[in-house]
Structure formats: C-alpha cells, structure tokens
N, C-alpha and C positions, 0 to 999 in steps of 0.2 A: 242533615246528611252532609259528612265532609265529602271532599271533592279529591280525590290524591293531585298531588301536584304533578303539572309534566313534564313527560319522561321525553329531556332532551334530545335520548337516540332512539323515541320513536319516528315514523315517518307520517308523515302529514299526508294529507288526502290530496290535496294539489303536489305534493313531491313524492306520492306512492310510488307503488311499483314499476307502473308505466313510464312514471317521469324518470326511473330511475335505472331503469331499462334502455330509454331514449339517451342516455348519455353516454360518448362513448367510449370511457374508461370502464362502464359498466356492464356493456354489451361486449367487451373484451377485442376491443377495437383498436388500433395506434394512437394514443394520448397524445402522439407529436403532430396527427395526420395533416390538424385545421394550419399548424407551423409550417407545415412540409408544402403544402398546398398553395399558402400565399406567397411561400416563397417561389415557386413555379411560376404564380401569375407575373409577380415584379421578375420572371427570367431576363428581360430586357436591361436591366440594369446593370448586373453583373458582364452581360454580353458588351455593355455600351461603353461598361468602365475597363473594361479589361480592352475592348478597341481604344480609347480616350488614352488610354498609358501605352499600349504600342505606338499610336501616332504620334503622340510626345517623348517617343522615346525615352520614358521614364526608369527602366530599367535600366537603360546605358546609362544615366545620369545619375544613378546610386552605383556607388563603387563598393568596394568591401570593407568602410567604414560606416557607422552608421552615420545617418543625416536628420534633422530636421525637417520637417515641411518649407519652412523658410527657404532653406540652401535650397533644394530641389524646387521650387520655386522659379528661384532666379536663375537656375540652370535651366530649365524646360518653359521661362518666358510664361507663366502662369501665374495667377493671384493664389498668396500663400495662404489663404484660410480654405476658398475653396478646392486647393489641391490636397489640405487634408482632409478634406471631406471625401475627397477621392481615394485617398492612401487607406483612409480607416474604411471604405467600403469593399476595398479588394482584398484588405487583410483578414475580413469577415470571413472570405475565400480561399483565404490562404494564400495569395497572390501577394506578399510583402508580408512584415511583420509587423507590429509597434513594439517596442521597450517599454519597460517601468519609466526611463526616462523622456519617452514621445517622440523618442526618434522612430526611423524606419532601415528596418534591414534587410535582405536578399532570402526569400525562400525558393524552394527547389520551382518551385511555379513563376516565381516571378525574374529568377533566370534566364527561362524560356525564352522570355520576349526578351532577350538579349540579342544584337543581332553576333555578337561573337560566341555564342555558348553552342556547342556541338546539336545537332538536334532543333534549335531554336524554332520555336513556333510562330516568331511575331509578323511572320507576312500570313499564314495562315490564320492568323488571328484576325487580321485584316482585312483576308480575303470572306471569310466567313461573318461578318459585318459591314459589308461594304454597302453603299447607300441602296444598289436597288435589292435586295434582301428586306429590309424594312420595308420598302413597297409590297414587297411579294408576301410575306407569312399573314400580314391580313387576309388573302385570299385563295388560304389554305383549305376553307369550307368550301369554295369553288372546285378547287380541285380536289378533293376527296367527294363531291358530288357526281362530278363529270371522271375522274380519271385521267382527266389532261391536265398541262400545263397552264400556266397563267401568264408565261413571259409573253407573248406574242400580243396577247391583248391588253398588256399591261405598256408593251413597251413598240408595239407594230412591226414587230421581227424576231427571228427565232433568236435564241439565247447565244448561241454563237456568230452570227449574225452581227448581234446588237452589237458584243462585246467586239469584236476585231474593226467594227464600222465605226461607232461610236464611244465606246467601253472608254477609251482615254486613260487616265491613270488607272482604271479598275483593271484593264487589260494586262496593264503592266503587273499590276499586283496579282493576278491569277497569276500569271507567270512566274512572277518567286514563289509564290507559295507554291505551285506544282512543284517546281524544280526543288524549294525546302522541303517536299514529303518525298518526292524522290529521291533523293540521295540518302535518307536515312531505311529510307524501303531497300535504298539498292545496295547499303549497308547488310541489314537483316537476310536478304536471300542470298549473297552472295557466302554468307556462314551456312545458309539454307540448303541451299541444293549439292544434290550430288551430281557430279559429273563425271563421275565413273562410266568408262568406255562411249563416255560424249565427246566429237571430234567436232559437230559445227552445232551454233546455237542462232535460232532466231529469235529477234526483239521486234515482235507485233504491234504494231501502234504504240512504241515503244518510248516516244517525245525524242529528246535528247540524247538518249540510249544510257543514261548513267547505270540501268540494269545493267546491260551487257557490257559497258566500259568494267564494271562491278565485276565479274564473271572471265571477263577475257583477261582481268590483270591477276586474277586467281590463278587459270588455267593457263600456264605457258602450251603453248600449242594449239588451241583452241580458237576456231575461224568463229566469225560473227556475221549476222545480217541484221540493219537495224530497218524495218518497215516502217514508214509514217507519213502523211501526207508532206507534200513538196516542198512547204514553206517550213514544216516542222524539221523535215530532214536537215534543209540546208543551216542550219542552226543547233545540228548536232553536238555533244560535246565534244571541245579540240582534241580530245586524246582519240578522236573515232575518224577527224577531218584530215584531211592531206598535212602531212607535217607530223601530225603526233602521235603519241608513244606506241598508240594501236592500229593505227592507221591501215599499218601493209596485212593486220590481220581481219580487217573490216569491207562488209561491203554497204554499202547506204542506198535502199533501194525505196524510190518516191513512189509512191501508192494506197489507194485505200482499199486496206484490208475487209469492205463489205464487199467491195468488187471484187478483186483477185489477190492471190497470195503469190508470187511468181516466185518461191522460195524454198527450195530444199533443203533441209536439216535433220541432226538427232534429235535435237531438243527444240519446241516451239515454248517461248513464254507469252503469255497474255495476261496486263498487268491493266486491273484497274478501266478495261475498255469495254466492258459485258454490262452494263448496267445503262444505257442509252433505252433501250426496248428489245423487245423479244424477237422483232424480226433483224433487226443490225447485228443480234446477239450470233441468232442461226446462222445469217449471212456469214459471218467471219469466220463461226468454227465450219461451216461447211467448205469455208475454202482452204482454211488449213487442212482440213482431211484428204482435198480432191489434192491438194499440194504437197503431199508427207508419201513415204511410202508408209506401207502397213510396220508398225511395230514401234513406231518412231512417239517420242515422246511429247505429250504438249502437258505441259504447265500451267494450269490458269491460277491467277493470284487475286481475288478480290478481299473487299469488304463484307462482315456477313452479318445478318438481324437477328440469326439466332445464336447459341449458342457460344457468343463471344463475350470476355470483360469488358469490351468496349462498347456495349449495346445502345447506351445513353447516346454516344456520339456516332456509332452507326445509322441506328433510326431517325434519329437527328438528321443528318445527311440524306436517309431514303427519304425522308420528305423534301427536303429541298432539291433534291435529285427530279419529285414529284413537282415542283413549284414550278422552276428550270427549263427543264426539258422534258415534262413526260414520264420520266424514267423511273428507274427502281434497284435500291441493293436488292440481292440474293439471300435466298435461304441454302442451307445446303442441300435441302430437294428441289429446289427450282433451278437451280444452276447443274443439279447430277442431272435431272430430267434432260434437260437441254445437251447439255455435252454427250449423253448416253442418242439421244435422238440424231446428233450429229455423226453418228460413229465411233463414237470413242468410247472405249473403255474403262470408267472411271476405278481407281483401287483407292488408295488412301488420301482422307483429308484428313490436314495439319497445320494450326497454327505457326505461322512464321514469327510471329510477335503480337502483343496484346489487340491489335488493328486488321490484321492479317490471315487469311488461310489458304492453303496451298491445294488444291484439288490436285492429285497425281495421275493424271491416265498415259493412254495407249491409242492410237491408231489401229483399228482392230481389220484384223486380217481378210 
C-alpha cells in the first residue's frame, strides 16, 4: 500500500486547532500586544532617559545644526559612546532624531526640554522623575490595597511636609515646573473665558496668580483677588505685587481656601486644587458658595480620567496623586456630583486644551 505523501498545509496533531486557536493572530487578537506590553514594563527607561537629557541639558546643547554624539559629548561633560546610547534610545521616542549620517537633530519633543522654547517641559520633566517617585511607584499595590498614600510611611511626613522641610532641590523643581504649566494654562484660559459683563474676578488657590495676571491684562477694567496660602501670596507674580503693571487693580488676600473664602466676585476660578480628597474638595466649594452672591459664576478648571486625549498622562498623574497624597483626578461625574452638592449649578463642560476642562456653573439662587 502507498502512503501519499505530506500535505505541508495540513495541521498536525500537536499544532491543531487548539494550538492554533491559542495564538494570538489566530484568536483575532493585537499581533503587536506581546511588543506593546514589554514596552510598558521597560516604562522606566524612557522616563529615566528623557530625565538624564533634561538634567544634562542636552537639548540646549543641540543647536539647529546637526551634531554628533562626540560634540554633544563634550558639551554636556559625558562619555561619547554612552551618550549615544542615549541619543538613539530617545529617538526610538521621538525625543531627537538620528540622520543617515549619525548625527542628531531637534524634534518637536525634544524641543520641549529646551529651557528657551515657549511651553518647555523640562522642569516638568524633572519634576515628574524626581528621586522620591522611584521610591514610591514600587508601592503602588500598597496603595490601591488600602486607598491611601504611601508618602508618610515611606518618608515620616505628609508629602508637603517633606517637600518644603526637607525636599531641597526637589522643592525647587516643583516650583518651576508648577510655575512652567501655569503660565501655558494661563495662556489657554485667558483665550478661554469669557468675561462678558465680569467686573471682578477671583484666583482661588491660585499660586502666583499668573491666571489672573492672564485675565486682568485681557480685560482692561477688570479688579482681581488672588487667594492662597501666606507664603504662596507673598511670592505673587510682580505684575500683581506693589510696583506692577496690575498692581492698583489687584488685591492679594492670604488664606486657605478650605477654611474661608473672604472674597466677593463675578467670576470665582479654581484651578487645579480639587483633587487633594473629597472632604478639602467640599470644604472649598462650600466656601465659595457661602462667599458669592447667588448668580455669580465659579469656574473650576481640572484634569480629567475620562473622556480626555490626554488620558495616558492624566491617569498617570491620578495615581501618583494616589502615591503622594491620598488624592485623586476627576471624572466629570464625580467632580458634577460634588460642585452640584455644594450649590452650584453646573451647565457646560469644555475642553480648554488637550490637558484641560472647564466646568461652567452658577451659584444657584
């Protein structure tokens, strides 16, 4: 008896159907998934190289010619083989380029960490890698077990505490980077709102007030109050201090807005200060209600987890908000829920920019 010979594209008993099923181009699965995934686990790298090149200021040190790894090198006081092991891992990311000829050029990202470029990210770069970060996201299962934070047990003091007691250069570096994402925030709403039949505006926990310096150089006529605790006030920006440009239409009032809001206006803005916990949250809007008359508009401006292009670096953020402090970004029903609880009115939410949305309400009658 012949035997026919085998049929190539039959399937074998050990790679039937089951085995064939189990794979998952076969099961109609992401072919890139097992890719996508290891890249997630190595996220640290990308995060460490992209801090490694803002702290070496490697961006300032490529000009708008191309360079070598060599030359930049010996401008950023680094060993030239290892700096292109650097160059070529952030170009992976699009954070530089390489040439046919193995230079490196300027992309729209690696810009950024310019500290002269509009917008420039590289103290938030910084701030967002900063050594105790590292410490903390190991003990992320700790806090998604319990709900709390981890700073206090990791470091024997609450997270702002630490930082203004001991923080040292990290303290420093929150502080640009705040001040680098305010000013491009205070950029965006300053195109953002309307101030149509608004005659005064308050800045709630406002830092430096570049919001309402924002606002007040908009609106000729337009009074201002910037609220924030006493150390933050006194460190206002000059155009709101004695002396400058807005000065005589400014008032700077020291306080913390979970206690009292001492503050009358059309417009209340709150930017960014709702995401500590749910009772600081209540606290504040319930003082701006008992502080507003009926009708009167508050503005809150957060970060949001859903329904934003930003979602990677939002959630991103809710969790170390999670690590930190306890805290948490918003969805837009947990943030309506709460402002609707405090009094308020809420009508339209809207994107101020890709990072941004603006809840609209009302002081209800």
């Amino acid at each position: 008896m012949t035997t026919a010979p085998p049929n190539p594209n039959a399937t074998r008993t050990t790679g039937g159907a089951a085995a064939q099923a189990a794979r998952p181009e076969a099961a109609g699965t992401d072919p890139n998934a097992s890719m996508r995934l290891r890249e997630i686990v190595f996220g640290a790298a990308p995060a460490a190289s992209v801090r490694t090149a803002a702290g070496l200021q490697l961006a300032d040190a490529l000009g708008e010619s191309p360079a070598t790894a060599e030359e930049l090198a010996r401008a950023t006081g680094t060993q030239p083989k290892a700096l292109r092991r650097l160059l070529r891992a952030l170009a992976s990311h699009g954070v530089f380029a390489e040439t046919e000829s193995g230079t490196f050029v300027h992309t729209d990202m690696s810009r950024l960490l310019r500290d002269d470029t509009p917008g420039s990210l590289r103290h938030i770069a910084l701030w967002c890698t900063e050594p105790w970060t590292w410490q903390a996201w190991p003990r992320l299962a700790d806090a998604v077990r319990t709900g709390e934070g981890v700073f206090p047990e990791l470091f024997g003091k609450s997270f702002f505490e630490y930082l203004h007691s001991e923080g040292g250069e990290s303290a420093r570096v929150f502080d640009r980077a705040m001040t680098a994402s305010s000013r491009q925030a205070a950029r965006d709403l300053a195109e953002y709102v309307d101030l149509t039949g608004i005659r005064s505006v308050a800045d709630i926990g406002g830092g430096q007030g570049l919001v309402l310096a924002g606002l007040l150089e908009k609106t000729p006529g337009l009074t201002g109050t910037l609220l924030d605790l006493p150390a933050v006030v006194a460190g206002a920006d000059p155009r709101l201090r004695d002396g400058g440009a807005l000065a005589d239409r400014v008032t700077l009032v020291p306080g913390d807005c979970r206690e009292a809001i001492p503050v009358r206006a059309d417009l209340y803005v709150i930017k960014n200060i709702l995401e500590w916990d749910d009772a600081s949250t209540r606290a504040t809007l319930a003082n701006v209600v008992a502080a507003a008359e009926p009708g009167a508009r508050v503005l809150v401006i957060e970060n949001l987890v859903d329904e934003s292009p930003s979602m990677r670096f939002t959630t991103a953020m809710d969790l170390l908000l999670l690590l930190n402090v306890g805290g948490a970004k918003h969805t837009k029903q947990s943030l309506s829920t709460l402002m609707t609880e405090a009094g308020l009115t809420v009508g339209e939410i809207r994107p101020v920019n890709p990072y941004l949305h603006a809840f609209e309400s009302v002081v209800a009658a």
